[in-house]
Residue frames as a rotation matrix with the C-alpha (Angstrom) as fourth column:
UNK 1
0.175 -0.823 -0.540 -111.14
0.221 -0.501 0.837 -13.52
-0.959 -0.266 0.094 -46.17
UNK 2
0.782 0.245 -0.573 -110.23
-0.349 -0.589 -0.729 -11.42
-0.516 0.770 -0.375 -48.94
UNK 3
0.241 -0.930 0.278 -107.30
0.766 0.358 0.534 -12.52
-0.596 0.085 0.798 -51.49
UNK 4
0.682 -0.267 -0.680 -105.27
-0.080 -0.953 0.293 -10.64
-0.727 -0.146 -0.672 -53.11
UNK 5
0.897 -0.396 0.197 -103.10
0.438 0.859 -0.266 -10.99
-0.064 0.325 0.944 -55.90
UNK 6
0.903 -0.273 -0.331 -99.43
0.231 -0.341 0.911 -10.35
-0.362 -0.900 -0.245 -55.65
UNK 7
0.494 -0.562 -0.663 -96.98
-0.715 0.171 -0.678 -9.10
0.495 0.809 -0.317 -58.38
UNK 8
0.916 -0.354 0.190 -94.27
0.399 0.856 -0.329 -11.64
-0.046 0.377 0.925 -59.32
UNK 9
-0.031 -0.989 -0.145 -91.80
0.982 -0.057 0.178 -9.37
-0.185 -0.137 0.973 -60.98
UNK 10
0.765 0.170 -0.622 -91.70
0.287 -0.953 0.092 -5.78
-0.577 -0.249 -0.778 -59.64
UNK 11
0.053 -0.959 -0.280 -87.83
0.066 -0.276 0.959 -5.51
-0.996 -0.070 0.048 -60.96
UNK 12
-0.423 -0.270 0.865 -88.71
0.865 0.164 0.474 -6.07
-0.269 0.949 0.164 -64.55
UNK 13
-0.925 -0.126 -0.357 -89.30
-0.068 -0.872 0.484 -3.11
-0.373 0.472 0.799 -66.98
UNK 14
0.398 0.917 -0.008 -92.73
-0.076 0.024 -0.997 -2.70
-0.914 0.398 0.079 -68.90
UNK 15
-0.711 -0.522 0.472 -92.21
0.608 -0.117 0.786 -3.39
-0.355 0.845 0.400 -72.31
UNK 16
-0.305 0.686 -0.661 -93.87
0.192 -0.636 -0.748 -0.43
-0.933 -0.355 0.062 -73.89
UNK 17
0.541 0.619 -0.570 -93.20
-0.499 -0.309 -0.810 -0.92
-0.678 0.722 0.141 -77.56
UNK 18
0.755 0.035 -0.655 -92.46
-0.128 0.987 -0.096 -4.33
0.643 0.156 0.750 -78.44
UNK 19
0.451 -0.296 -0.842 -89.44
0.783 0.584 0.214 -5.62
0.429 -0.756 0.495 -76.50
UNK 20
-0.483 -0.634 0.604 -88.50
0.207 -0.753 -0.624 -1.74
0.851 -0.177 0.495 -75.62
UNK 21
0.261 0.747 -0.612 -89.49
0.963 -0.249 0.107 -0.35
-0.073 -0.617 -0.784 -72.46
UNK 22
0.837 0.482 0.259 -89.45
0.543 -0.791 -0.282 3.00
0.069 0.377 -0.924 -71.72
UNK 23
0.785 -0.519 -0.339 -86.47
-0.267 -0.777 0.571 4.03
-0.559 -0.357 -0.748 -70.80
UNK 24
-0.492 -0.355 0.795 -84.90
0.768 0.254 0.589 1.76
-0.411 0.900 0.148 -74.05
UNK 25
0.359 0.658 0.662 -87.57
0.933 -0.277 -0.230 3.65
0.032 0.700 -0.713 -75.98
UNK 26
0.945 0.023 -0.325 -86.83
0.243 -0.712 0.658 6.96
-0.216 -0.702 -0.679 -74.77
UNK 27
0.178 -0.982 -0.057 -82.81
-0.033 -0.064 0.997 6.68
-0.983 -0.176 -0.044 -75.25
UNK 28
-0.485 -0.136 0.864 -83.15
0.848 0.168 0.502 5.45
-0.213 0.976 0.034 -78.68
UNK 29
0.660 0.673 0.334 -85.22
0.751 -0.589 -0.299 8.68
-0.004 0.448 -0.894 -79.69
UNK 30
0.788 -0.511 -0.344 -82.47
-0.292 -0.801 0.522 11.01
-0.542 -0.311 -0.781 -78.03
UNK 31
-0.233 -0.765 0.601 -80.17
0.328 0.520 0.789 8.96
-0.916 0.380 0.130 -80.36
UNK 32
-0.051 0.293 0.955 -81.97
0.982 0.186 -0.005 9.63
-0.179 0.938 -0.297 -83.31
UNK 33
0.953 0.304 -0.008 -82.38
0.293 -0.924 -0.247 13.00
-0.083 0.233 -0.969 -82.76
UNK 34
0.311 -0.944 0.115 -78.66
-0.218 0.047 0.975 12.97
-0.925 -0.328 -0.191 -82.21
UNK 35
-0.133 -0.221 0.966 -77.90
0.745 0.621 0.245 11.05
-0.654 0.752 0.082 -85.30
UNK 36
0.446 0.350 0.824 -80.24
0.860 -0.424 -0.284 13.59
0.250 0.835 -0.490 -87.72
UNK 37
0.792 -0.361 -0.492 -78.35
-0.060 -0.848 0.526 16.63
-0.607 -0.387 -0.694 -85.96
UNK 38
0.083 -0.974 0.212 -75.21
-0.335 0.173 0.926 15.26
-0.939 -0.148 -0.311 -87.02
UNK 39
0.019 0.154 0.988 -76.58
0.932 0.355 -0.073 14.32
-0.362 0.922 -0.137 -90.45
UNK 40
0.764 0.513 0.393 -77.29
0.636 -0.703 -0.318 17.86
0.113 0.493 -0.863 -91.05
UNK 41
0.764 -0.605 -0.226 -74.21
-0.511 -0.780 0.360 19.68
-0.394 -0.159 -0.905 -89.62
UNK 42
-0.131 -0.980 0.153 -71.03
-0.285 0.185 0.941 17.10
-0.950 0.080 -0.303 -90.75
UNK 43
0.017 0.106 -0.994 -70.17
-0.820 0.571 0.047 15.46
0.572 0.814 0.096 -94.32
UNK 44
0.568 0.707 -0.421 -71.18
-0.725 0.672 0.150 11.98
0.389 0.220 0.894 -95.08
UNK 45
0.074 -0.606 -0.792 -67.66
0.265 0.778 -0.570 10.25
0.962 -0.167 0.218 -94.03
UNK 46
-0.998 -0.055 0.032 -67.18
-0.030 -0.031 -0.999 12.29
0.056 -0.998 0.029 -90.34
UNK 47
-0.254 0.855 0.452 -70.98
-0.967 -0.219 -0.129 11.69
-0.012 -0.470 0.883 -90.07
UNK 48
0.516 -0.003 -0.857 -70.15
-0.027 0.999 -0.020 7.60
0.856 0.033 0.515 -90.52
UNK 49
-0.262 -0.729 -0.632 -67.68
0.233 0.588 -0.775 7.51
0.937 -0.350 0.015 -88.24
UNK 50
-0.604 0.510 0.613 -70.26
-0.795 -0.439 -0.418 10.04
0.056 -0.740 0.671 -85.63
UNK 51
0.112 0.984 -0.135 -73.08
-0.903 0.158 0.400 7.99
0.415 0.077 0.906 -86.30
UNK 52
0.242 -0.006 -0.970 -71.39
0.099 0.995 0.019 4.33
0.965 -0.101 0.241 -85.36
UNK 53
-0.886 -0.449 -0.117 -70.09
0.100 0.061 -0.993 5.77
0.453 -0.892 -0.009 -82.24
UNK 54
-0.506 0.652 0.565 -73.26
-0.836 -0.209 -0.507 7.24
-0.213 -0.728 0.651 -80.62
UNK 55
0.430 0.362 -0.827 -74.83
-0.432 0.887 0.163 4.06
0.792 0.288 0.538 -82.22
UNK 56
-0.001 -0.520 -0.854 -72.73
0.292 0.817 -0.497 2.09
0.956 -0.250 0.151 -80.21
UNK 57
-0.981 -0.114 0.157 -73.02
-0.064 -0.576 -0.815 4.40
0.183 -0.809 0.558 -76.97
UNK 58
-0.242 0.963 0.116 -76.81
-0.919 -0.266 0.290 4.03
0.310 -0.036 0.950 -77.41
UNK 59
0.451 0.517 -0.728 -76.78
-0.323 0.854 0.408 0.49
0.832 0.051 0.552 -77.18
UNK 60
-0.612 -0.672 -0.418 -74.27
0.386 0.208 -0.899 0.24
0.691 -0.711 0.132 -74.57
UNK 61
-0.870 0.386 0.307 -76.96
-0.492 -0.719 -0.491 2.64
0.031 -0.578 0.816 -72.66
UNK 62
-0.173 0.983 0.057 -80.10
-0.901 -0.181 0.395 1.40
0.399 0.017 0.917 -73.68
UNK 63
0.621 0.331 -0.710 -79.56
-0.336 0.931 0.139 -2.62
0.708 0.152 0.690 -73.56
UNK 64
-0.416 -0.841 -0.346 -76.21
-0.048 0.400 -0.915 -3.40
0.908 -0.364 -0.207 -71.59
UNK 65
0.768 0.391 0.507 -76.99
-0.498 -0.131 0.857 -4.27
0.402 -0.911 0.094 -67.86
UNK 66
-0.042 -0.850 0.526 -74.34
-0.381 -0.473 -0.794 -4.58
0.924 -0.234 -0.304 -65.59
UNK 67
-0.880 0.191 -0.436 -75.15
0.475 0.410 -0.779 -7.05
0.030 -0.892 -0.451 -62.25
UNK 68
-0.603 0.792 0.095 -78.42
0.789 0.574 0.220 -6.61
0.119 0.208 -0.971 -62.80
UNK 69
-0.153 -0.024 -0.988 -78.19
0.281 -0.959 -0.021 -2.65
-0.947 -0.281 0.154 -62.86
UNK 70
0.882 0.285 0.376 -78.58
0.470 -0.466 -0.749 -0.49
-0.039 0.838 -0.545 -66.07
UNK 71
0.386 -0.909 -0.156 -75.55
0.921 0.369 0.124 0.58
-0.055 -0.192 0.980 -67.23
UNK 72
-0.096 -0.231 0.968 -75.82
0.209 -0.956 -0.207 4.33
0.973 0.182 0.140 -66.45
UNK 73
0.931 0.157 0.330 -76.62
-0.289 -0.235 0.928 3.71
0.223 -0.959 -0.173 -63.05
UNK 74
0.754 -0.630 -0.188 -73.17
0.625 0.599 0.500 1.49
-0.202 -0.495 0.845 -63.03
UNK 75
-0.040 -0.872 0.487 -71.35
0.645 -0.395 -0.654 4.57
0.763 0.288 0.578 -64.59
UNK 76
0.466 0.130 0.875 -72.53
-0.413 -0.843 0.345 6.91
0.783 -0.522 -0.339 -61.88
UNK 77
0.972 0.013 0.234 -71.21
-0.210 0.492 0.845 4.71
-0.104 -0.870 0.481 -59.30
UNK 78
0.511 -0.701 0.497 -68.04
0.789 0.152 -0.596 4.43
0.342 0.697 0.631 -61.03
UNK 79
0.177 -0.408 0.896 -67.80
0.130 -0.892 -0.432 8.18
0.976 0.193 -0.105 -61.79
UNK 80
0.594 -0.201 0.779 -68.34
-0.797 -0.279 0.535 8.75
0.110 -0.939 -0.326 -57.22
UNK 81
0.775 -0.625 0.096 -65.66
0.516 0.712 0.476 5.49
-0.366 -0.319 0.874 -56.75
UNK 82
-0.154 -0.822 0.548 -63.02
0.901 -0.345 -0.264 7.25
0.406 0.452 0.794 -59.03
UNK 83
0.377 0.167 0.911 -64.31
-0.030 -0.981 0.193 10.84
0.926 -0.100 -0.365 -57.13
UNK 84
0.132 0.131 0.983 -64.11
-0.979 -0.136 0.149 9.70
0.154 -0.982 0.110 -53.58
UNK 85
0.007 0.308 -0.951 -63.00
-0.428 0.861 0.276 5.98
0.904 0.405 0.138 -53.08
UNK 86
0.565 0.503 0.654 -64.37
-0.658 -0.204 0.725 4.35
0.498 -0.840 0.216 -50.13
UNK 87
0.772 -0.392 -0.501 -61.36
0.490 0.868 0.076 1.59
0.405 -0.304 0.862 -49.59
UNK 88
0.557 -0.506 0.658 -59.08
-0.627 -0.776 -0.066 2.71
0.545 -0.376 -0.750 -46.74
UNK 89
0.440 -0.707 -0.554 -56.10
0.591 0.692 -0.415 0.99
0.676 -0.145 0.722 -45.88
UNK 90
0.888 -0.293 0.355 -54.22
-0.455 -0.445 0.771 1.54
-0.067 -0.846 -0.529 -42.46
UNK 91
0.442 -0.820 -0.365 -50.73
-0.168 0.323 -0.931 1.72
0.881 0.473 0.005 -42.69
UNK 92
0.903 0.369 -0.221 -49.10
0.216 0.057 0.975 0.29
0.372 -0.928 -0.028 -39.18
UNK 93
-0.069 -0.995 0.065 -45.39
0.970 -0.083 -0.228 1.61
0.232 0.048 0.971 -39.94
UNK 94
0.756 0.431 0.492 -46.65
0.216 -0.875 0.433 5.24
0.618 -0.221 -0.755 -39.08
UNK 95
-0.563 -0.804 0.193 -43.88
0.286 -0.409 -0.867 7.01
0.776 -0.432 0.460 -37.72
UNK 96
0.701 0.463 -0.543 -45.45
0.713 -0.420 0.562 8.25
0.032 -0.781 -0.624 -33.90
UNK 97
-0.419 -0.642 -0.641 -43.16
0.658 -0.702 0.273 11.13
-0.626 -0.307 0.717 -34.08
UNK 98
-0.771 0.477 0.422 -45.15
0.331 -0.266 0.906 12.06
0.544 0.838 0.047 -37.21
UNK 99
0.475 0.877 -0.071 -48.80
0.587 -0.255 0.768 12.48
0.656 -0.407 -0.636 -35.07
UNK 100
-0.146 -0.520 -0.841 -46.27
0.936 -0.349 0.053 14.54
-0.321 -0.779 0.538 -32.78
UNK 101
-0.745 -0.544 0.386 -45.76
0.660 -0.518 0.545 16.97
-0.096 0.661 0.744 -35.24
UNK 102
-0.359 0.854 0.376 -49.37
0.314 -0.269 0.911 17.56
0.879 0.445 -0.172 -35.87
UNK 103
0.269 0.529 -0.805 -50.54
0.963 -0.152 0.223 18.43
-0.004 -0.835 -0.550 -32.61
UNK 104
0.127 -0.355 0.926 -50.36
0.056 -0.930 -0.364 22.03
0.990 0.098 -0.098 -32.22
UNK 105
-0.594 -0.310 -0.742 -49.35
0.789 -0.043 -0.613 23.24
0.158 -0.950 0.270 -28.56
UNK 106
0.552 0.669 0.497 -51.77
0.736 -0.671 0.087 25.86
0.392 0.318 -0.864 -27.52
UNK 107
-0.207 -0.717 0.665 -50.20
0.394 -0.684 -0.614 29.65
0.895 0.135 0.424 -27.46
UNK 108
0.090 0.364 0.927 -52.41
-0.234 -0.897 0.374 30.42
0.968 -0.251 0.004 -24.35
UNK 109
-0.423 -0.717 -0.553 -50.38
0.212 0.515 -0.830 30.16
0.881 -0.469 -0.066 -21.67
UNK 110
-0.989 0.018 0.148 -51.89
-0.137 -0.499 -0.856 30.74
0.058 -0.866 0.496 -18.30
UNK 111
-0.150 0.984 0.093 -55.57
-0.978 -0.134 -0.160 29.73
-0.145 -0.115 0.983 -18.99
UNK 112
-0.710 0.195 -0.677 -56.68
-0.170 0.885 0.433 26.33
0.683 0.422 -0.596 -18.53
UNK 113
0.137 0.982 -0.128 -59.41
-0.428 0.175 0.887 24.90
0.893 -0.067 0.444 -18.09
UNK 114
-0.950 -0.179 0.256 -60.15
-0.310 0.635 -0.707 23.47
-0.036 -0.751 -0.659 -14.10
UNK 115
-0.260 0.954 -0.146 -63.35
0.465 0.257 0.847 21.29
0.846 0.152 -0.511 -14.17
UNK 116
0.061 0.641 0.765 -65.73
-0.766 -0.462 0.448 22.66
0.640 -0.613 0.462 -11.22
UNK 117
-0.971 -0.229 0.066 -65.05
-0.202 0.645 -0.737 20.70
0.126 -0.729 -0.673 -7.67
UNK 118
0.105 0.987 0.118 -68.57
-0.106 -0.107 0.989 18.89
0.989 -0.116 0.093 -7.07
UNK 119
0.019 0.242 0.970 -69.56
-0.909 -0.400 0.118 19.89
0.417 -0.884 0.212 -3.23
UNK 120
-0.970 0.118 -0.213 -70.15
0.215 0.823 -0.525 16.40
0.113 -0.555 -0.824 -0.66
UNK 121
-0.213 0.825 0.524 -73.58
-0.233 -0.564 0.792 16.55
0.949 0.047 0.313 0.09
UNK 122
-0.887 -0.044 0.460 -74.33
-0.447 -0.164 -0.879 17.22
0.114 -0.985 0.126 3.86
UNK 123
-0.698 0.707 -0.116 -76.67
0.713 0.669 -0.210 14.50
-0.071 -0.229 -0.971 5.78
UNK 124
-0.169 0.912 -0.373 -79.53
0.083 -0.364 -0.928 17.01
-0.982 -0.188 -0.015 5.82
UNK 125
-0.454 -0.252 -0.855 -79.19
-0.665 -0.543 0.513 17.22
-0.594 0.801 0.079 2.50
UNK 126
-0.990 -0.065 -0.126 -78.89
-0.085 0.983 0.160 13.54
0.113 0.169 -0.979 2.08
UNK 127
-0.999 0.039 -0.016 -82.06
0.040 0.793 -0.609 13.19
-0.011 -0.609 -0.793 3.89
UNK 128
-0.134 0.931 -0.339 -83.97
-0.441 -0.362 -0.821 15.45
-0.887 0.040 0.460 2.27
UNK 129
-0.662 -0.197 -0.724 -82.95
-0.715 0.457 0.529 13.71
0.226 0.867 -0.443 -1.25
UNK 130
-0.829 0.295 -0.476 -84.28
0.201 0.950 0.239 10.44
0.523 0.102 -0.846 0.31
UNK 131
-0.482 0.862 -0.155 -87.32
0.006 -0.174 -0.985 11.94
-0.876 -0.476 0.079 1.67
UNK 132
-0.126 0.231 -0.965 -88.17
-0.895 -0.446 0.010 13.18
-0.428 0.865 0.263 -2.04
UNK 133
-0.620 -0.503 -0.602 -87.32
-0.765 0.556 0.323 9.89
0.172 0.661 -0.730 -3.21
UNK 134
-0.959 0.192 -0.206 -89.11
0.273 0.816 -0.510 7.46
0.071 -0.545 -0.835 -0.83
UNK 135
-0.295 0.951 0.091 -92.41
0.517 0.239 -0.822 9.35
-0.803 -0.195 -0.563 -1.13
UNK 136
0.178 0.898 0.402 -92.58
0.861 0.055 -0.506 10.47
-0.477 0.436 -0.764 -4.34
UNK 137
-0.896 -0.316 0.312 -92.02
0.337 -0.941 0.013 14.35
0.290 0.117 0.950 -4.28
UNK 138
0.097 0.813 0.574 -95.48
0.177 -0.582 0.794 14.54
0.979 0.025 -0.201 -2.66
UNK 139
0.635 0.259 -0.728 -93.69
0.770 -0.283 0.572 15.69
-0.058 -0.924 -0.379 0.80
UNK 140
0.202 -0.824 0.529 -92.21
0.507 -0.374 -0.776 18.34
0.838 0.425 0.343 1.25
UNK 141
-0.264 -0.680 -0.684 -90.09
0.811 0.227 -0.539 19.69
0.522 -0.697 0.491 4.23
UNK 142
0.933 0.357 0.040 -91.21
0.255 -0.737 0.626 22.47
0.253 -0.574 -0.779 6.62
UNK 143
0.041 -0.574 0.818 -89.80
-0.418 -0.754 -0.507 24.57
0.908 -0.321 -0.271 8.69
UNK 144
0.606 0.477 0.637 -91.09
-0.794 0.315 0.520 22.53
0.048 -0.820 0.570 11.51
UNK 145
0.964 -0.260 0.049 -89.45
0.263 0.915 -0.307 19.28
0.035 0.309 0.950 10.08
UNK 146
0.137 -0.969 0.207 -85.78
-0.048 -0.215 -0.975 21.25
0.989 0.123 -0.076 9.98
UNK 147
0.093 -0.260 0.961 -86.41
-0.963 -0.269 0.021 22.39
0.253 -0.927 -0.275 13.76
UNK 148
0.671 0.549 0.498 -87.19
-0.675 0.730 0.105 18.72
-0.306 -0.407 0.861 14.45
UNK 149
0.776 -0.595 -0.210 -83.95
0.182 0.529 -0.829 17.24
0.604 0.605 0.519 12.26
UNK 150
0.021 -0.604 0.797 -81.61
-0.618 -0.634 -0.464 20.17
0.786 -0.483 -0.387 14.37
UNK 151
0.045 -0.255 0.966 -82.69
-0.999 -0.019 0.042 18.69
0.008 -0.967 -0.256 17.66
UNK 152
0.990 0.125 0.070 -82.67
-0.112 0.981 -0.160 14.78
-0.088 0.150 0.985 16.50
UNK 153
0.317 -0.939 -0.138 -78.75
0.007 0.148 -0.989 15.53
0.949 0.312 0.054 15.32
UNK 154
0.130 -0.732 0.668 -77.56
-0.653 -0.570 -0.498 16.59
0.746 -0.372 -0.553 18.44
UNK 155
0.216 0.156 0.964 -79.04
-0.760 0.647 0.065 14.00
-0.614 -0.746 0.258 20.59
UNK 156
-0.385 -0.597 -0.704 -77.39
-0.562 0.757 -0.334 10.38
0.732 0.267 -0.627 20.28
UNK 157
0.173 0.983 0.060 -79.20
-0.970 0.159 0.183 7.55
0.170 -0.089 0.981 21.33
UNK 158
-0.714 -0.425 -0.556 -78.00
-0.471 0.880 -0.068 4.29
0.518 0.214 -0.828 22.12
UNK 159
0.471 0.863 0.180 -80.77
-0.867 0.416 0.273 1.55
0.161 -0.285 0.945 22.89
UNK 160
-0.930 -0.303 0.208 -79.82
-0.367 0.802 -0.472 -1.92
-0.024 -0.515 -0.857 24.77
């Protein structure tokens, strides 16, 4: 039998250049490029006080993990809680005149719906059902077999 060997830890990162992996590695670069923008377009004091923030916004991105999440995945999850939150609370003082209100009456007066009366089904009917049933669907009734049902109804039989 063949073996096989079986990662350990799938969940960890590659490190890809020393303890960075890529997506550390990656963030820090868009930071730097960030950084030298801002080196080139502000003066030297509002480009200190630019540089320590995204500095600090980089590391908060690149290193910070959240429950064992990265900590842009934990803002996106955030950002759809604060869009759409999923805790729903039921309030059991509800006025029931209130759900009154909301119902509209319909305006069309004189049309309503009647469901469709279903028929009884008549013993010949019956009996062809359970013919169909009891072999299958591979008889099927004649004309002969009706003439032969006709005179069986009429006659009544009583055996002793």
């Amino acid at each position: 039998m063949q073996q096989f060997v079986v990662p350990q830890f799938i969940d960890v990162e590659d490190k890809v250049l020393g303890p960075l992996s890529v997506r550390q590695f990656i963030i820090m670069l868009v930071g730097a490029g960030i950084l030298f923008l801002l080196f080139n377009i502000l003066g030297l004091i509002q480009f200190v006080f630019a540089a320590i923030l995204v500095m600090v916004l980089l590391f908060v991105f690149a290193f910070v993990k959240i429950n064992g999440r990265p900590f842009h995945f934990f803002l996106l999850s955030l950002l759809q809680t604060f869009k759409r939150p999923s805790l729903k609370l039921w309030s059991k003082e509800t006025d029931r005149y209130q759900f009154r209100s909301e119902i509209v009456p319909s305006k069309k007066k004189g049309t309503k719906y009647i469901p469709k009366q279903k028929t009884p089904l008549s013993s010949s009917r019956l009996t062809q059902i359970s013919l169909v049933v009891d072999t299958g669907g591979a008889y099927e009734k004649t004309d002969l077999d009706q003439d032969e049902m006709s005179v069986d109804q009429g006659v009544t039989t009583l055996e002793i």
